[in-house]
PDBQT receptor file of N, H, CA, C and O in Angstrom, charges set to zero:
ATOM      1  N   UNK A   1      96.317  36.256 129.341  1.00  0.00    +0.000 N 
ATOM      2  CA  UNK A   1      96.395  37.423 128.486  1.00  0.00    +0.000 C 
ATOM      3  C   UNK A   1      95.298  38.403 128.893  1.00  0.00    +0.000 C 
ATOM      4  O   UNK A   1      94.087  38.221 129.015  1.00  0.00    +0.000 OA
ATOM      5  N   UNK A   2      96.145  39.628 129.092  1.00  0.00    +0.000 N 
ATOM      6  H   UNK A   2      97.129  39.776 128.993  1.00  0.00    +0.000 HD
ATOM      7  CA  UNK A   2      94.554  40.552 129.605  1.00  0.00    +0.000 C 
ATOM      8  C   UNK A   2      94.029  40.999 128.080  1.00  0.00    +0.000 C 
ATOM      9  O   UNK A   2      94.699  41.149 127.058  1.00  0.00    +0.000 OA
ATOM     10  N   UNK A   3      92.636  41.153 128.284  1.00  0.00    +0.000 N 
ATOM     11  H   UNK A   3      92.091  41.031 129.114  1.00  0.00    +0.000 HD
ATOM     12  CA  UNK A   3      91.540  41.140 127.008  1.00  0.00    +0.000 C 
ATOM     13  C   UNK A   3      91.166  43.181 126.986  1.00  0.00    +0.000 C 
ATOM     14  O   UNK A   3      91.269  44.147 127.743  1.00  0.00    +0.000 OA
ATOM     15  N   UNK A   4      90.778  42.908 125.792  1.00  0.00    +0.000 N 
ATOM     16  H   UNK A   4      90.694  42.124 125.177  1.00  0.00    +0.000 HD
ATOM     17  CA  UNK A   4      90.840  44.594 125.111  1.00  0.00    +0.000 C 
ATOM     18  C   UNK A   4      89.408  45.239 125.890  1.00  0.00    +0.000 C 
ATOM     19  O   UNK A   4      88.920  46.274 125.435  1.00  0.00    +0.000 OA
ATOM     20  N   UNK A   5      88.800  44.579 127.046  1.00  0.00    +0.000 N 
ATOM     21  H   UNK A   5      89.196  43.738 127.416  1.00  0.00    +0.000 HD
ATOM     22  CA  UNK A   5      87.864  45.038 127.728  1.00  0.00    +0.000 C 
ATOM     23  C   UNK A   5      88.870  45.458 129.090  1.00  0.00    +0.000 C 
ATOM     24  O   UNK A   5      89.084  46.529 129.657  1.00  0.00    +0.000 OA
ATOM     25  N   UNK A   6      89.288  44.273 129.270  1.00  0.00    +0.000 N 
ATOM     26  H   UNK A   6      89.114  43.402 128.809  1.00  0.00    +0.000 HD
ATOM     27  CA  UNK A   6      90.347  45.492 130.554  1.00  0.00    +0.000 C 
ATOM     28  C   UNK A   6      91.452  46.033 130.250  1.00  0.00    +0.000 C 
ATOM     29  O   UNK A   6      92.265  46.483 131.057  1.00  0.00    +0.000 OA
ATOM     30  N   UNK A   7      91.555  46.021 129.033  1.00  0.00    +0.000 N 
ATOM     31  H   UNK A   7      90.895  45.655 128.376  1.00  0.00    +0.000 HD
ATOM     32  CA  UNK A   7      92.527  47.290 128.693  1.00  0.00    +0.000 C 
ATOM     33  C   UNK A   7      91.822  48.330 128.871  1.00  0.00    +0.000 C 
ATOM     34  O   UNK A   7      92.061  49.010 129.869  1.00  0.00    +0.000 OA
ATOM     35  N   UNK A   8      90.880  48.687 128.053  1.00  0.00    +0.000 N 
ATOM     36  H   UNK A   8      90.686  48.135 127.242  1.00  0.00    +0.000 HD
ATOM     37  CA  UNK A   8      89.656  49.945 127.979  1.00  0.00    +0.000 C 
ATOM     38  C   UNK A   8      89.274  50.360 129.512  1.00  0.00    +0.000 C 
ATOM     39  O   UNK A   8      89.092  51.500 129.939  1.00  0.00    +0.000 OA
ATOM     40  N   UNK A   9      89.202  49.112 130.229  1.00  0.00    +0.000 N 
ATOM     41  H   UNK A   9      89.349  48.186 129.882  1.00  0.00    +0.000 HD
ATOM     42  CA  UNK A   9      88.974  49.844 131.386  1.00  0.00    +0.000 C 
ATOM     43  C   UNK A   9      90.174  50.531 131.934  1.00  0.00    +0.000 C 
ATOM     44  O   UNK A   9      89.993  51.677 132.346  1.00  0.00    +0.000 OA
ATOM     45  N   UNK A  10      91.296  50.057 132.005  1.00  0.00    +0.000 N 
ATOM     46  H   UNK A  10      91.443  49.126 131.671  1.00  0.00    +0.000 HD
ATOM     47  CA  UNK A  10      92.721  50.279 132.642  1.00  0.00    +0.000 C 
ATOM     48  C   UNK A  10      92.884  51.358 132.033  1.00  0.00    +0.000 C 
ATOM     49  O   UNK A  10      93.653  51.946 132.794  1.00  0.00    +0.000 OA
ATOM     50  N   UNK A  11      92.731  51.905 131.346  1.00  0.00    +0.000 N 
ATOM     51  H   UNK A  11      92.107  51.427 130.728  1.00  0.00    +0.000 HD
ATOM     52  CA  UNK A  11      93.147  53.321 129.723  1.00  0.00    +0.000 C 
ATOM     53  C   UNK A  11      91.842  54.612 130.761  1.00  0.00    +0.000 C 
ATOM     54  O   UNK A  11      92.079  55.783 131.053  1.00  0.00    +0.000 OA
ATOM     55  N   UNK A  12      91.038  54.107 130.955  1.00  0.00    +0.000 N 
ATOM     56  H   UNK A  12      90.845  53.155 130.717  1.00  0.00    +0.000 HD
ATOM     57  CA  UNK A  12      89.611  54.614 131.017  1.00  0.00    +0.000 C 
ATOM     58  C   UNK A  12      90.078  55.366 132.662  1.00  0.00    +0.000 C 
ATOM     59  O   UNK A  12      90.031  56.588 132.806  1.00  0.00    +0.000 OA
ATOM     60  N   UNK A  13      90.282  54.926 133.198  1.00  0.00    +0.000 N 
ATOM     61  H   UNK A  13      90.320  53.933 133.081  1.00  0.00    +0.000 HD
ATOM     62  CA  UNK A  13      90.984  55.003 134.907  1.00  0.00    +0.000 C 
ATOM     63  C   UNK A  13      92.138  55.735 135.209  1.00  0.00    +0.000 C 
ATOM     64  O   UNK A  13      92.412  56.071 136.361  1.00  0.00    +0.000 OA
ATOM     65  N   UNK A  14      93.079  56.094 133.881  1.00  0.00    +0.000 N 
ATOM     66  H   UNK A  14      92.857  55.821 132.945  1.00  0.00    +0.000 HD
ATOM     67  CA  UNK A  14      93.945  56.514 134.044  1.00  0.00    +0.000 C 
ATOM     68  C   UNK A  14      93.538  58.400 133.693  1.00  0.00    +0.000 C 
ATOM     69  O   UNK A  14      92.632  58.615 132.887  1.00  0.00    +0.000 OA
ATOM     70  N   UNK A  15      94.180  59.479 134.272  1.00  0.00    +0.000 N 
ATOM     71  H   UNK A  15      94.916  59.305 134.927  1.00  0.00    +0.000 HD
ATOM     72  CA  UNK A  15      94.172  60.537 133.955  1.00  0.00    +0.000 C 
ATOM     73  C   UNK A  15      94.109  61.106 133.286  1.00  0.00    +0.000 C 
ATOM     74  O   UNK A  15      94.360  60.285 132.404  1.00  0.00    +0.000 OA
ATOM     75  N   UNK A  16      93.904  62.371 132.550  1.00  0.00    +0.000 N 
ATOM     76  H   UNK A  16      93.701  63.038 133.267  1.00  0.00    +0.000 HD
ATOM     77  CA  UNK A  16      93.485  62.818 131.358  1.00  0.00    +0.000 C 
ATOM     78  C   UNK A  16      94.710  62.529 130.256  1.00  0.00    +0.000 C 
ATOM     79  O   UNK A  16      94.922  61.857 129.246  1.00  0.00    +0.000 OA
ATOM     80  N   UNK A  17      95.158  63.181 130.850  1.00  0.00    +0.000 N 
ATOM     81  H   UNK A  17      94.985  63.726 131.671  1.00  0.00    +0.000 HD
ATOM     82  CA  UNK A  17      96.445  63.190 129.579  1.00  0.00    +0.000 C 
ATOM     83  C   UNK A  17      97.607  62.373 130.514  1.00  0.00    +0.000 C 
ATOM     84  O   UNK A  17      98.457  62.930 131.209  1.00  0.00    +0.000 OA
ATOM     85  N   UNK A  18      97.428  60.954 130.358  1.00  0.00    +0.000 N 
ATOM     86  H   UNK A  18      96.738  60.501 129.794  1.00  0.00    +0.000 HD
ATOM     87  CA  UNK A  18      98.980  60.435 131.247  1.00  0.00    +0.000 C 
ATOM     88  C   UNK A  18      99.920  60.297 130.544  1.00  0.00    +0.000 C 
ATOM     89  O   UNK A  18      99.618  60.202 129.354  1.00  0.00    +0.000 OA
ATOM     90  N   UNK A  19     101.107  60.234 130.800  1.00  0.00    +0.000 N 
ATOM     91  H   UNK A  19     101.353  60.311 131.766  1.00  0.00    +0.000 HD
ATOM     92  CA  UNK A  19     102.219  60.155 129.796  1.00  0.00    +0.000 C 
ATOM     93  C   UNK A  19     102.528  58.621 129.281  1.00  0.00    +0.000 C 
ATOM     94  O   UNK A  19     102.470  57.806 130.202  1.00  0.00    +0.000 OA
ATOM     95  N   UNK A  20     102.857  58.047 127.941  1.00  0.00    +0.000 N 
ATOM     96  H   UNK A  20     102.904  58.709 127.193  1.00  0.00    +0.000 HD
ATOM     97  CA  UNK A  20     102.928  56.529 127.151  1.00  0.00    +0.000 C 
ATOM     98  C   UNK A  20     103.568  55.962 128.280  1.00  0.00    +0.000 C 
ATOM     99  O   UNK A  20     103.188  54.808 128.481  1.00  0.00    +0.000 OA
ATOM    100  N   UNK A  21     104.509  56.429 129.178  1.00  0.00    +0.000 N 
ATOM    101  H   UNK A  21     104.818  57.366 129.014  1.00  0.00    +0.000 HD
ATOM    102  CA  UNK A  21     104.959  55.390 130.179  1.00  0.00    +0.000 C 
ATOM    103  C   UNK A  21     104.358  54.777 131.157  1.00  0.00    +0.000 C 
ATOM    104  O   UNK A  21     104.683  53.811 131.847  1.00  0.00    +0.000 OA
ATOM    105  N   UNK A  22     102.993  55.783 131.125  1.00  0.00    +0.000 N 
ATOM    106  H   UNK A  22     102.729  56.568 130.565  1.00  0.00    +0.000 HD
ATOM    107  CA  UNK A  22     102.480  55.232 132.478  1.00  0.00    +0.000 C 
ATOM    108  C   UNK A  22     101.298  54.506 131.805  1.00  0.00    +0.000 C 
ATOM    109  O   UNK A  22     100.762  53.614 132.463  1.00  0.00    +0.000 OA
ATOM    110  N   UNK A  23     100.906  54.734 130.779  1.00  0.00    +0.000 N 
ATOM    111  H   UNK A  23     101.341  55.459 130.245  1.00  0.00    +0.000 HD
ATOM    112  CA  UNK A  23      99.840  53.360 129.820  1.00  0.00    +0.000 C 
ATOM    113  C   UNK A  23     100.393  52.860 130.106  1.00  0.00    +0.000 C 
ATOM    114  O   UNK A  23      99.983  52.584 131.233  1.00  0.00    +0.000 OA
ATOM    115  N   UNK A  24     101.537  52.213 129.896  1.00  0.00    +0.000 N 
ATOM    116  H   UNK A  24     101.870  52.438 128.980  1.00  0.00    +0.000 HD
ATOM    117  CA  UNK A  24     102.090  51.087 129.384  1.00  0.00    +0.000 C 
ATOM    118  C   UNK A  24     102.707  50.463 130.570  1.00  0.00    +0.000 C 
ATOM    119  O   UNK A  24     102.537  49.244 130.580  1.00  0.00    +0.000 OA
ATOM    120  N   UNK A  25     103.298  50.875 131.462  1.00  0.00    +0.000 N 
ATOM    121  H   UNK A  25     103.436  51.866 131.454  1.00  0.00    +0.000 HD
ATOM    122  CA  UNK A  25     103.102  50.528 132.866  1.00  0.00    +0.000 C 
ATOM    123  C   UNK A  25     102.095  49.390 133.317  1.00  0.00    +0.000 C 
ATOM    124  O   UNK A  25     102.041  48.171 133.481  1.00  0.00    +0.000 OA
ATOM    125  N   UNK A  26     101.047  50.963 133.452  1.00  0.00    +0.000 N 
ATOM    126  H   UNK A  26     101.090  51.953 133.319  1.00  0.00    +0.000 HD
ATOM    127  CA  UNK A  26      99.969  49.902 134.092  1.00  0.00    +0.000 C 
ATOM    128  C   UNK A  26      99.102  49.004 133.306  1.00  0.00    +0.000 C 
ATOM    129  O   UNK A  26      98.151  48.498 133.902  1.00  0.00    +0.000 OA
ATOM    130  N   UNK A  27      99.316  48.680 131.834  1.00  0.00    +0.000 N 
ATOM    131  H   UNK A  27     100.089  49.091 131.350  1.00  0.00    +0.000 HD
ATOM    132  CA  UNK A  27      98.994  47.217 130.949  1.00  0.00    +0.000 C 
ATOM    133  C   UNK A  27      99.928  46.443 131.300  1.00  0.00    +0.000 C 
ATOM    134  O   UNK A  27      99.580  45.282 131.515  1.00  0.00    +0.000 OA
ATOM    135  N   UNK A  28     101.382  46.778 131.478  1.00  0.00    +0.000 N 
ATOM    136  H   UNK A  28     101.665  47.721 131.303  1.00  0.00    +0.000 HD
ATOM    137  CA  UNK A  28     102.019  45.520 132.330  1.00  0.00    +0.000 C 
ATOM    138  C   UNK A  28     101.364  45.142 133.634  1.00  0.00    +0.000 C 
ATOM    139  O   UNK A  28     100.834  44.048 133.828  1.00  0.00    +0.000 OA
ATOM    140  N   UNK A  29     101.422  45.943 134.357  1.00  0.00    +0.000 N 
ATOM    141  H   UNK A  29     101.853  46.832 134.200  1.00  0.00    +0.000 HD
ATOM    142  CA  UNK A  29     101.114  45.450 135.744  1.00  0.00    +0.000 C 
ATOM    143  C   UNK A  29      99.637  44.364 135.720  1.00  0.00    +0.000 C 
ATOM    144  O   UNK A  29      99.503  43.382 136.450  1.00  0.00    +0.000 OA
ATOM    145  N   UNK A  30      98.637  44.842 134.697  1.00  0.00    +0.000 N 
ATOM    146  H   UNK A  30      98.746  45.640 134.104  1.00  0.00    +0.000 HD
ATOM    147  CA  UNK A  30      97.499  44.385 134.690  1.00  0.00    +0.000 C 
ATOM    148  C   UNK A  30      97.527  42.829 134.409  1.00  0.00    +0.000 C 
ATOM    149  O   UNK A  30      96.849  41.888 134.823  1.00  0.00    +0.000 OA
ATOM    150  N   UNK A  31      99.011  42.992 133.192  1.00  0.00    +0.000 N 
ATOM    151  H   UNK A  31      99.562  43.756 132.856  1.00  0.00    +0.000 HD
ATOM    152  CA  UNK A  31      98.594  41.556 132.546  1.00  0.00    +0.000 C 
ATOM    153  C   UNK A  31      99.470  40.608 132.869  1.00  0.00    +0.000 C 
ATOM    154  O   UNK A  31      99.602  39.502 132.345  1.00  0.00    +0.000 OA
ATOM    155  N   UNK A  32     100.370  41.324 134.209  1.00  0.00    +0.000 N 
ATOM    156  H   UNK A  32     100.262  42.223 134.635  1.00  0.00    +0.000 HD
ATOM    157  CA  UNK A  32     101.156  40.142 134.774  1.00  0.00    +0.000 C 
ATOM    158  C   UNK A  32     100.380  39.757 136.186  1.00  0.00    +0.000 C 
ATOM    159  O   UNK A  32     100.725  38.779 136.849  1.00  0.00    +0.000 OA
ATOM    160  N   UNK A  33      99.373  40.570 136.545  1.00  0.00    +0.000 N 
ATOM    161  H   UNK A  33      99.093  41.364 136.006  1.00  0.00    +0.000 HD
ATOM    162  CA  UNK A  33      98.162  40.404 137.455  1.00  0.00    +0.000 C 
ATOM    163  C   UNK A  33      97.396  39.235 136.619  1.00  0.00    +0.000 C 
ATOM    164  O   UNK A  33      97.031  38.234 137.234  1.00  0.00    +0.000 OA
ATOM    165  N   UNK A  34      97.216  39.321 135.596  1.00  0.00    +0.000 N 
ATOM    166  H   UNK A  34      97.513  40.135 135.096  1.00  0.00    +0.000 HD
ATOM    167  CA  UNK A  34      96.200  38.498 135.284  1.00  0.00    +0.000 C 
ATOM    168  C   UNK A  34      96.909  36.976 135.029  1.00  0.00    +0.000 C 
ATOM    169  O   UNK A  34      96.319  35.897 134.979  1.00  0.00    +0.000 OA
ATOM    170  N   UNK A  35      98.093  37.186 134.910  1.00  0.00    +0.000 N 
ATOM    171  H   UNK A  35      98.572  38.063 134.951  1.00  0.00    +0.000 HD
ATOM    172  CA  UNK A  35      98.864  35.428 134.816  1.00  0.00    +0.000 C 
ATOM    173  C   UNK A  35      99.101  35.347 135.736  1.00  0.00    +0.000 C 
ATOM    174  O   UNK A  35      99.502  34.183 135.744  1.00  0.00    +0.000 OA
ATOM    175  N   UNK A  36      99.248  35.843 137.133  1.00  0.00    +0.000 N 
ATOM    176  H   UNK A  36      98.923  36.788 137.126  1.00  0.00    +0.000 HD
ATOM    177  CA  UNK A  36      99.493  35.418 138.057  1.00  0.00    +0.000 C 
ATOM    178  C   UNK A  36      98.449  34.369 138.637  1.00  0.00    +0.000 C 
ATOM    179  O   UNK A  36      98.542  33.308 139.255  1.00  0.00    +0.000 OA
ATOM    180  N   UNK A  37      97.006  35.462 137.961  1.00  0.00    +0.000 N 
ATOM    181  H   UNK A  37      96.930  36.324 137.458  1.00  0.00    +0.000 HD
ATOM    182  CA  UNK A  37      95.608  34.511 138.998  1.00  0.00    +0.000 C 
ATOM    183  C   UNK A  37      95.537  32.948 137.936  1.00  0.00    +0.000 C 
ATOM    184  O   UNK A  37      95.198  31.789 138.174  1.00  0.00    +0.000 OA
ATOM    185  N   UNK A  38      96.002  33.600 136.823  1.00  0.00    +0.000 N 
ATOM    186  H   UNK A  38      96.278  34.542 136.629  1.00  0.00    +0.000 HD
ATOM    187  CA  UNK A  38      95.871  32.412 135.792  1.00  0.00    +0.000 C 
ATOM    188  C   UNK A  38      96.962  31.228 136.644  1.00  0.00    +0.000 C 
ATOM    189  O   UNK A  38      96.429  30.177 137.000  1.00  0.00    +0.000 OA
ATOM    190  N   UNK A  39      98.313  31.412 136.916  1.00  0.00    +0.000 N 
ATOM    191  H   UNK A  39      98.745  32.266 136.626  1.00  0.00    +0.000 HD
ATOM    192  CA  UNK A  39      98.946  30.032 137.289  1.00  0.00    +0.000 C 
ATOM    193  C   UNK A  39      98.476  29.868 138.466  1.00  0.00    +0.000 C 
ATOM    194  O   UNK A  39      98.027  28.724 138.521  1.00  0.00    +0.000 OA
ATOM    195  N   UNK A  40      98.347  30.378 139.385  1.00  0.00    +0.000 N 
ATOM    196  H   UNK A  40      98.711  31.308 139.339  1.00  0.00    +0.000 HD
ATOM    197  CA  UNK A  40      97.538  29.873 140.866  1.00  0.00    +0.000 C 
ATOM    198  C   UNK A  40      96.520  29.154 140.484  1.00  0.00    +0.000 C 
ATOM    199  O   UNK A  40      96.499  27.999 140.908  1.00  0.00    +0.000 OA
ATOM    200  N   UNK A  41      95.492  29.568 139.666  1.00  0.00    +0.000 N 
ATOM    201  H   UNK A  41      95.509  30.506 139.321  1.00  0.00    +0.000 HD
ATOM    202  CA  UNK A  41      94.552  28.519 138.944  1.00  0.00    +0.000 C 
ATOM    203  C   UNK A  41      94.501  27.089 138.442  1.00  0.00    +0.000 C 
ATOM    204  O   UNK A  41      93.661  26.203 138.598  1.00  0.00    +0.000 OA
ATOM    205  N   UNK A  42      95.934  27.142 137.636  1.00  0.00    +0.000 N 
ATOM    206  H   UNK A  42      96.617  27.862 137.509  1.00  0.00    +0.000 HD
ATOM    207  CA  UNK A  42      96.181  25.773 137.167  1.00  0.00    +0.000 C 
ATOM    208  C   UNK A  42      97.418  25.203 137.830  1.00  0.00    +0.000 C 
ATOM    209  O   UNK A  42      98.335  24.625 137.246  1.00  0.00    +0.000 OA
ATOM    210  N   UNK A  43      97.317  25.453 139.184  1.00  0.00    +0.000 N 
ATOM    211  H   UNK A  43      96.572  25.923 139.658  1.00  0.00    +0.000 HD
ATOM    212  CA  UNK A  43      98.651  25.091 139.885  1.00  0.00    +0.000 C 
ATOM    213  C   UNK A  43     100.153  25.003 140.006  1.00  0.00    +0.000 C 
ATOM    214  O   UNK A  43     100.896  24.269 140.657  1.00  0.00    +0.000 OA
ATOM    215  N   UNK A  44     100.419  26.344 138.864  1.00  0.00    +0.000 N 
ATOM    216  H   UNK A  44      99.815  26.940 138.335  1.00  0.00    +0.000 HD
ATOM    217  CA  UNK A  44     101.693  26.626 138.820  1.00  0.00    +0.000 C 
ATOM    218  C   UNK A  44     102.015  27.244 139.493  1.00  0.00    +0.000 C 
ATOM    219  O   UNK A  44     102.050  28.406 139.090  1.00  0.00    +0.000 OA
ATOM    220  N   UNK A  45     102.325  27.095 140.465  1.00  0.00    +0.000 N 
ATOM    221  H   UNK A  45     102.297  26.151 140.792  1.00  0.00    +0.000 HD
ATOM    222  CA  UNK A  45     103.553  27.408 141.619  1.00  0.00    +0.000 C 
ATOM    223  C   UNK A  45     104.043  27.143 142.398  1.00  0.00    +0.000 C 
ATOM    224  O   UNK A  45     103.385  26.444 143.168  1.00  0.00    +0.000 OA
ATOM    225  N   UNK A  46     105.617  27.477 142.861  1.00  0.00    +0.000 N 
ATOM    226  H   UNK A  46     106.151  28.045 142.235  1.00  0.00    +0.000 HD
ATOM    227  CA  UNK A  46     106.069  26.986 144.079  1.00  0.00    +0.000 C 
ATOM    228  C   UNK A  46     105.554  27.128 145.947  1.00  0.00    +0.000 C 
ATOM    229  O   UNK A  46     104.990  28.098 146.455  1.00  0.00    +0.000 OA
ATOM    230  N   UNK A  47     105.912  26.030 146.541  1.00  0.00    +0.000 N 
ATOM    231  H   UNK A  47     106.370  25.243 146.129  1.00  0.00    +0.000 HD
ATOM    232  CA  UNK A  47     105.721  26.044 148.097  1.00  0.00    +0.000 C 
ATOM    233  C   UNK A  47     106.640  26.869 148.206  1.00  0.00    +0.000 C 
ATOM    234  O   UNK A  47     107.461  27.285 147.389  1.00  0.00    +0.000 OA
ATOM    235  N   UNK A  48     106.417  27.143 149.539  1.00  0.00    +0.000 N 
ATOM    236  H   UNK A  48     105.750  26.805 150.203  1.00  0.00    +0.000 HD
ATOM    237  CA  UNK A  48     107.274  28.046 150.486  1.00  0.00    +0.000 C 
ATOM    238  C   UNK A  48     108.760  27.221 150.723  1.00  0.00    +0.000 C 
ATOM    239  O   UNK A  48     109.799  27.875 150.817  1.00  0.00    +0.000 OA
ATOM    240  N   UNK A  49     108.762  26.295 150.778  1.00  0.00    +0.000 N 
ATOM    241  H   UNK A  49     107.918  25.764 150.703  1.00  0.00    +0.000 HD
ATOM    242  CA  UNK A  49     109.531  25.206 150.587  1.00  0.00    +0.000 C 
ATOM    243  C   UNK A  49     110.499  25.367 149.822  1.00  0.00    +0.000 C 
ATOM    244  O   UNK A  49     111.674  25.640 150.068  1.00  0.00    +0.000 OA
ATOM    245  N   UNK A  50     109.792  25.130 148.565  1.00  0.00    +0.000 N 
ATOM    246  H   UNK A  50     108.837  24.909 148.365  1.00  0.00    +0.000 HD
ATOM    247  CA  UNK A  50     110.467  25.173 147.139  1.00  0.00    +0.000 C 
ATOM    248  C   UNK A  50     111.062  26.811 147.429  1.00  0.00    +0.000 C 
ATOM    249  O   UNK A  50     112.243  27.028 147.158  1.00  0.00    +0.000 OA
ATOM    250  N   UNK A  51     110.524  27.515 147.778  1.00  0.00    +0.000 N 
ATOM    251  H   UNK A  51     109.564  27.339 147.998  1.00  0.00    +0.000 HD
ATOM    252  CA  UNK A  51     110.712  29.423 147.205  1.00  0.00    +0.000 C 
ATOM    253  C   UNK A  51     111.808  29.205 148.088  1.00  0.00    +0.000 C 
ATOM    254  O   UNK A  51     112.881  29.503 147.564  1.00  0.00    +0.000 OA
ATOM    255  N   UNK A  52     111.879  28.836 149.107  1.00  0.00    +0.000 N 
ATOM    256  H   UNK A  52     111.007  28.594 149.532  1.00  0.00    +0.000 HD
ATOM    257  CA  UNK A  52     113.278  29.150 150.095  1.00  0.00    +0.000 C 
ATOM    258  C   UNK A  52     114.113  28.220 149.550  1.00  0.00    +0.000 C 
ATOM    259  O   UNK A  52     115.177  28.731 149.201  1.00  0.00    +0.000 OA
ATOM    260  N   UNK A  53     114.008  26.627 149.270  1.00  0.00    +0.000 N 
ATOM    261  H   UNK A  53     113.144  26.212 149.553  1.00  0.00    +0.000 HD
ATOM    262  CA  UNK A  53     115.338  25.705 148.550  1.00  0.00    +0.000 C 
ATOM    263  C   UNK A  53     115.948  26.655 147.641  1.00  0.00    +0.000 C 
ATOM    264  O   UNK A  53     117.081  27.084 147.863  1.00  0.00    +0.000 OA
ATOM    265  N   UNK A  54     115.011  27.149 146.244  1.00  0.00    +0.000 N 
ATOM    266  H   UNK A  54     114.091  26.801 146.064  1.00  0.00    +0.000 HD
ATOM    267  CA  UNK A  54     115.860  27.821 145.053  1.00  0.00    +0.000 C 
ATOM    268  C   UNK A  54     116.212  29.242 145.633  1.00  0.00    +0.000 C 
ATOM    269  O   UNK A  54     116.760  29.939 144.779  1.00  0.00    +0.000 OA
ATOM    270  N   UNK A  55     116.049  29.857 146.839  1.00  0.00    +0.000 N 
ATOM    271  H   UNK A  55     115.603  29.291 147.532  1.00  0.00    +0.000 HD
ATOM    272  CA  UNK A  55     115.864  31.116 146.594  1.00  0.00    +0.000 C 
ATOM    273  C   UNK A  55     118.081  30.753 147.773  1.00  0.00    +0.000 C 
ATOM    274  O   UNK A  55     119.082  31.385 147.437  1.00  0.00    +0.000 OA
ATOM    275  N   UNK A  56     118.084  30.103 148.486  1.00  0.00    +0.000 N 
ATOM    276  H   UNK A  56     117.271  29.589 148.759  1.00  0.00    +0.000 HD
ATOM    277  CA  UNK A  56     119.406  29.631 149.299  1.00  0.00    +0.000 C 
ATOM    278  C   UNK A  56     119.990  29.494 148.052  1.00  0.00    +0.000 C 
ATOM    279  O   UNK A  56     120.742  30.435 147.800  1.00  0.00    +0.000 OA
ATOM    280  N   UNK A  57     119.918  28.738 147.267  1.00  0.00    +0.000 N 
ATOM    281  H   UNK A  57     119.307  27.974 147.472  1.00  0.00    +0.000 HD
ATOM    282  CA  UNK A  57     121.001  28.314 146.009  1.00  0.00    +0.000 C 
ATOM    283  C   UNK A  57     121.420  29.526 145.213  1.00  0.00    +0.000 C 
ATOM    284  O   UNK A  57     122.525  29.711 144.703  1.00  0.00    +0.000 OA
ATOM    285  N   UNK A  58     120.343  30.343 145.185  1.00  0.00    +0.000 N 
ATOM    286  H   UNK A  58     119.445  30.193 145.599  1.00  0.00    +0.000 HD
ATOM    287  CA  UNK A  58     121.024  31.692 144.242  1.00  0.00    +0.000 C 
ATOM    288  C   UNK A  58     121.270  32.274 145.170  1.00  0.00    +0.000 C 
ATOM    289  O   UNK A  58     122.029  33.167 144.792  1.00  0.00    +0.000 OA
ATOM    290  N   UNK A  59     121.044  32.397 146.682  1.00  0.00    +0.000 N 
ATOM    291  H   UNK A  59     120.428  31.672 146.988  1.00  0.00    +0.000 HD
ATOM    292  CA  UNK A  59     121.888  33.979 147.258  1.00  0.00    +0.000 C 
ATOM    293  C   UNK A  59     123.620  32.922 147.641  1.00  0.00    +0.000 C 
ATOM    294  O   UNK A  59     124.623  33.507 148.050  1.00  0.00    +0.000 OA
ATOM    295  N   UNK A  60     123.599  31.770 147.453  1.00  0.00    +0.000 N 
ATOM    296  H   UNK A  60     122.784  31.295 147.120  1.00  0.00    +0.000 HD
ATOM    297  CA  UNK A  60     124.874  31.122 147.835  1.00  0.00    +0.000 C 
ATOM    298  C   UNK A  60     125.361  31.228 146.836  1.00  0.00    +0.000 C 
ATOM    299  O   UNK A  60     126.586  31.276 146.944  1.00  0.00    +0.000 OA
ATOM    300  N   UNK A  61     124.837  31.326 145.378  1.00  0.00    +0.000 N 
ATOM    301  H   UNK A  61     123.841  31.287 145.291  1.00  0.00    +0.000 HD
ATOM    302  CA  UNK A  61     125.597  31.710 144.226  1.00  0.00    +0.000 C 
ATOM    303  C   UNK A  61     126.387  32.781 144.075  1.00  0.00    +0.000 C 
ATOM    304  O   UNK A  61     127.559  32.950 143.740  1.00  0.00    +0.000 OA
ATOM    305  N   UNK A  62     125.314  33.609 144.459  1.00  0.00    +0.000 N 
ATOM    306  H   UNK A  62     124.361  33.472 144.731  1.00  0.00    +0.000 HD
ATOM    307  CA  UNK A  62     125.355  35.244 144.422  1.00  0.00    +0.000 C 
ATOM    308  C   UNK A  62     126.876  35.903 145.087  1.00  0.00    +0.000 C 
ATOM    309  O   UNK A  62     127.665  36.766 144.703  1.00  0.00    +0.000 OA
ATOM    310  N   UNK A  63     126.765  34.630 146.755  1.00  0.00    +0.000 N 
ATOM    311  H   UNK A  63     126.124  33.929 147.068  1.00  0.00    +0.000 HD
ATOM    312  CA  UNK A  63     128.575  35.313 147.334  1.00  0.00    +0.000 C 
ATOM    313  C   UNK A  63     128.859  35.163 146.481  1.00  0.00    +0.000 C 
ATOM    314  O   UNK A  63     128.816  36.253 145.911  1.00  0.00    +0.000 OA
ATOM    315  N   UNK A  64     129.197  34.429 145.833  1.00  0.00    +0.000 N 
ATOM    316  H   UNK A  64     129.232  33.543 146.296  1.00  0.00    +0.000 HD
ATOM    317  CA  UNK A  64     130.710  33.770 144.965  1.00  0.00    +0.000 C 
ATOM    318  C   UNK A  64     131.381  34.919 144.402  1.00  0.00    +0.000 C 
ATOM    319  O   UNK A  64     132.605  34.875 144.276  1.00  0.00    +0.000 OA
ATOM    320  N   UNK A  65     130.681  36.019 144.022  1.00  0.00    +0.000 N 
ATOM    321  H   UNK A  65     129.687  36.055 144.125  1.00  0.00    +0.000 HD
ATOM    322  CA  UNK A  65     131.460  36.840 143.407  1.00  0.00    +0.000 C 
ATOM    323  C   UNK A  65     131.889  37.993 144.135  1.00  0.00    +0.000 C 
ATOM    324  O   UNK A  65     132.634  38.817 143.604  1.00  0.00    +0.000 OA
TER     325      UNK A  65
């Protein structure tokens, strides 16, 4: 979860007057940055391995239609 200190900073960085889409933008981007470093941390994620097994099964899904 990103914390109300790097929000302030992320808010703080952005341009004078930016428009609500682009706040809110870049608090997504921040706080899916910050779970990302979070599961690499506690070892959630797939091998290259794994990313190519599931990633063949859905584009072989995907012909089907």
């Amino acid at each position: 979860m990103i914390t109300k200190e790097k929000i302030q900073k992320t808010i703080q960085n952005l341009p004078d007057n930016p428009e609500i889409e682009l706040v809110i933008e870049k608090l997504i981007l921040h706080d899916k940055i910050e779970q990302g470093i979070k599961d690499v941390n506690e070892g959630n994620v797939f091998s290259g391995e794994e990313v190519r097994e599931k990633s063949g099964k859905w584009l072989k899904y995907q012909n089907t239609f």
